[in-house]
C-alpha positions as CSV (number, residue, x, y, z in Angstrom):
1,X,0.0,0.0,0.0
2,X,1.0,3.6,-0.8
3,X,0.3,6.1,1.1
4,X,-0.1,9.5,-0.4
5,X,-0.5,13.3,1.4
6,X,-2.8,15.8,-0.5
7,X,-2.6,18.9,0.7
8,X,-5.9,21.4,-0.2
9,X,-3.8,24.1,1.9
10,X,-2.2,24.5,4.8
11,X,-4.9,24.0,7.3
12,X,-6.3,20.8,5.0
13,X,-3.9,17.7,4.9
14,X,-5.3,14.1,4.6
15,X,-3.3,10.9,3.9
16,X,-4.9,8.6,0.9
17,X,-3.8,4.7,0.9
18,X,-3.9,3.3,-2.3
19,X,-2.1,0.4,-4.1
20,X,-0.4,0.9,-7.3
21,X,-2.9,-2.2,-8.8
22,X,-5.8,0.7,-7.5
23,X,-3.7,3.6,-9.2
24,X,-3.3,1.3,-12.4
25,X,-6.8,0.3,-12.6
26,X,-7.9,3.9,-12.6
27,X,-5.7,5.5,-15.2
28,X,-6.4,1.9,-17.4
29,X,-10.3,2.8,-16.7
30,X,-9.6,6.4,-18.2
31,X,-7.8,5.6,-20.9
32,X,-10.5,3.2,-21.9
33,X,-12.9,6.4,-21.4
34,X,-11.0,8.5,-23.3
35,X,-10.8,6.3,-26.2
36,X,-14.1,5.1,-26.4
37,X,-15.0,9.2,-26.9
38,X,-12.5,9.0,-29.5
39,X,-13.9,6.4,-31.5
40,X,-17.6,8.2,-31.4
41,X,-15.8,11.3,-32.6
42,X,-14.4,9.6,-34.7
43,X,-17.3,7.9,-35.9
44,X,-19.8,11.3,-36.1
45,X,-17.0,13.3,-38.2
46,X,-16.9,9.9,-40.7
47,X,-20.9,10.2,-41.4
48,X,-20.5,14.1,-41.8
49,X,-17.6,13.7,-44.4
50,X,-19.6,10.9,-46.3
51,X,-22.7,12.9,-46.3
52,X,-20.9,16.1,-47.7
53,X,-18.8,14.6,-49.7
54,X,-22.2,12.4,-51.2
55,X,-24.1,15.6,-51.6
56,X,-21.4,16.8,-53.8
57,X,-21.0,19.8,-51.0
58,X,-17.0,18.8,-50.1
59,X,-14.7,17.7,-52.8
60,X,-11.2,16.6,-52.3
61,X,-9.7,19.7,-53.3
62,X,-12.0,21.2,-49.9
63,X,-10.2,18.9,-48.0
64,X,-6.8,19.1,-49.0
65,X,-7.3,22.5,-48.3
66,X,-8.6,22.5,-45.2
67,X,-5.9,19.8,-44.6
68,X,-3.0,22.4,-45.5
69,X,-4.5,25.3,-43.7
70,X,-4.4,23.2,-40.3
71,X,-0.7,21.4,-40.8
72,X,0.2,25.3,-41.7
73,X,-1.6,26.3,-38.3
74,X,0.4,23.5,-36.6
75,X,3.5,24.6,-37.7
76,X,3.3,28.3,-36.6
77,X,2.5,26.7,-33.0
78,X,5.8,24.2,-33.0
79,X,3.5,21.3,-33.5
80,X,5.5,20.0,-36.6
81,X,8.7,21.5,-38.3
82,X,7.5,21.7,-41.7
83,X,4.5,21.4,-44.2
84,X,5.6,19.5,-47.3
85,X,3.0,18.9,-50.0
86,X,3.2,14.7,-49.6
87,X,2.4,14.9,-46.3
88,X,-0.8,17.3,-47.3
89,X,-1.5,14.5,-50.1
90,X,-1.4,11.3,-47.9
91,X,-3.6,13.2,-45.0
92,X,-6.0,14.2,-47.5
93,X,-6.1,10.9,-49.2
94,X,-6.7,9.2,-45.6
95,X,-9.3,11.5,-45.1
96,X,-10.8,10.6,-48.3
97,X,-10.8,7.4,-48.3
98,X,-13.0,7.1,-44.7
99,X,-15.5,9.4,-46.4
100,X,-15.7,7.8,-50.0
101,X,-16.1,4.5,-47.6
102,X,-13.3,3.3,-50.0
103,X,-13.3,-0.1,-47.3
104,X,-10.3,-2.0,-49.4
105,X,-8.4,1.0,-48.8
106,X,-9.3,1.8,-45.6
107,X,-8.4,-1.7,-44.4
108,X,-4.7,-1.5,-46.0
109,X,-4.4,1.4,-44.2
110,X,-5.1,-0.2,-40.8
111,X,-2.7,-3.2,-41.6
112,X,0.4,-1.2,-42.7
113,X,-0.6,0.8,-39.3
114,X,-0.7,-2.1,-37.0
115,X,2.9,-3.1,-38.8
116,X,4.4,-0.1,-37.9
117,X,3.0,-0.2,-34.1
118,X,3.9,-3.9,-34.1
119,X,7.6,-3.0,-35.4
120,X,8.0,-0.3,-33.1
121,X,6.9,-2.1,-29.8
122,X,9.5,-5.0,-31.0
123,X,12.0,-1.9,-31.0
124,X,10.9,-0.5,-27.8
125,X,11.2,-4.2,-26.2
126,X,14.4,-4.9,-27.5
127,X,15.9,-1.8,-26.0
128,X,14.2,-1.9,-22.4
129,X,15.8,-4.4,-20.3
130,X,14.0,-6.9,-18.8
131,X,15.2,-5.8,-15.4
132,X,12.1,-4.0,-13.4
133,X,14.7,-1.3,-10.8
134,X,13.0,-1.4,-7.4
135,X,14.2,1.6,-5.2
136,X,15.7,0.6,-1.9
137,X,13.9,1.4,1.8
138,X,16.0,4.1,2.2
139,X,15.0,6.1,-0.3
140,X,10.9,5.8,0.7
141,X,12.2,6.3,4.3
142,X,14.3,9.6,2.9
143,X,11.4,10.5,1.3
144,X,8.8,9.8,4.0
145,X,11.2,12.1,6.2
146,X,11.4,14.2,3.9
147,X,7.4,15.5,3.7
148,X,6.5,14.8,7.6
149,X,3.6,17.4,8.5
């Protein structure tokens, strides 16, 4: 068990036990949460695309638009270094593709996806050790000395 000190201010201190399988299972819950919401977004801006794009109101040409405009708006905040027109062209024909419904597409998509995540969690692995470091009592009694009320 882990005991943790939360501190509203100075005249409100409590002590919280809670064991890291407890911590785990919360931010595991959350995550699950968060990408369930994801998904439904996901999901609602996919019909809206197909319906435009079936109505003959957005073309591809709206989106790669739109598509440039944002990686442009993403660069002048430091989000990426640069805006190159083949990174425009495969966003906007990703985009596409979940709108047209284009499904053979779509699923090629997903597979080269899951390859690269599956590569890169081989890489990940492979550099880790296997090794879990476990600090020593004296450290958690340092600390505990450390934050007495």
């Amino acid at each position: 068990m882990v005991k943790y000190i939360v501190i509203f201010d100075e005249k409100e201190r409590f002590v919280l036990e809670i064991s890291m399988e407890q911590v785990l299972n919360v931010l595991m819950s959350r995550m699950e949460s968060i990408n369930a919401g994801m998904e439904d977004l996901r999901f609602r801006m996919n019909v809206m695309g197909t319906a435009l794009v079936d109505s003959g109101k957005l073309t591809e040409e709206d989106v790669k638009s739109a598509v440039r405009k944002q990686l442009n708006v993403m660069k002048y905040i430091d989000a990426v270094e640069r805006v190159d027109e083949s990174s425009v062209e495969q966003l906007t024909t990703g985009i596409m593709n979940w709108f047209n419904c284009d499904m053979s597409a779509i699923k090629a998509e997903l597979e080269m996806y899951e390859k690269m995540m599956k590569e890169a969690t081989e890489k990940m692995q492979a550099q880790q050790s296997s090794k879990i470091e476990v600090p020593g009592s004296e450290i958690v009694t340092d600390f505990s000395r450390r934050n007495k009320f």
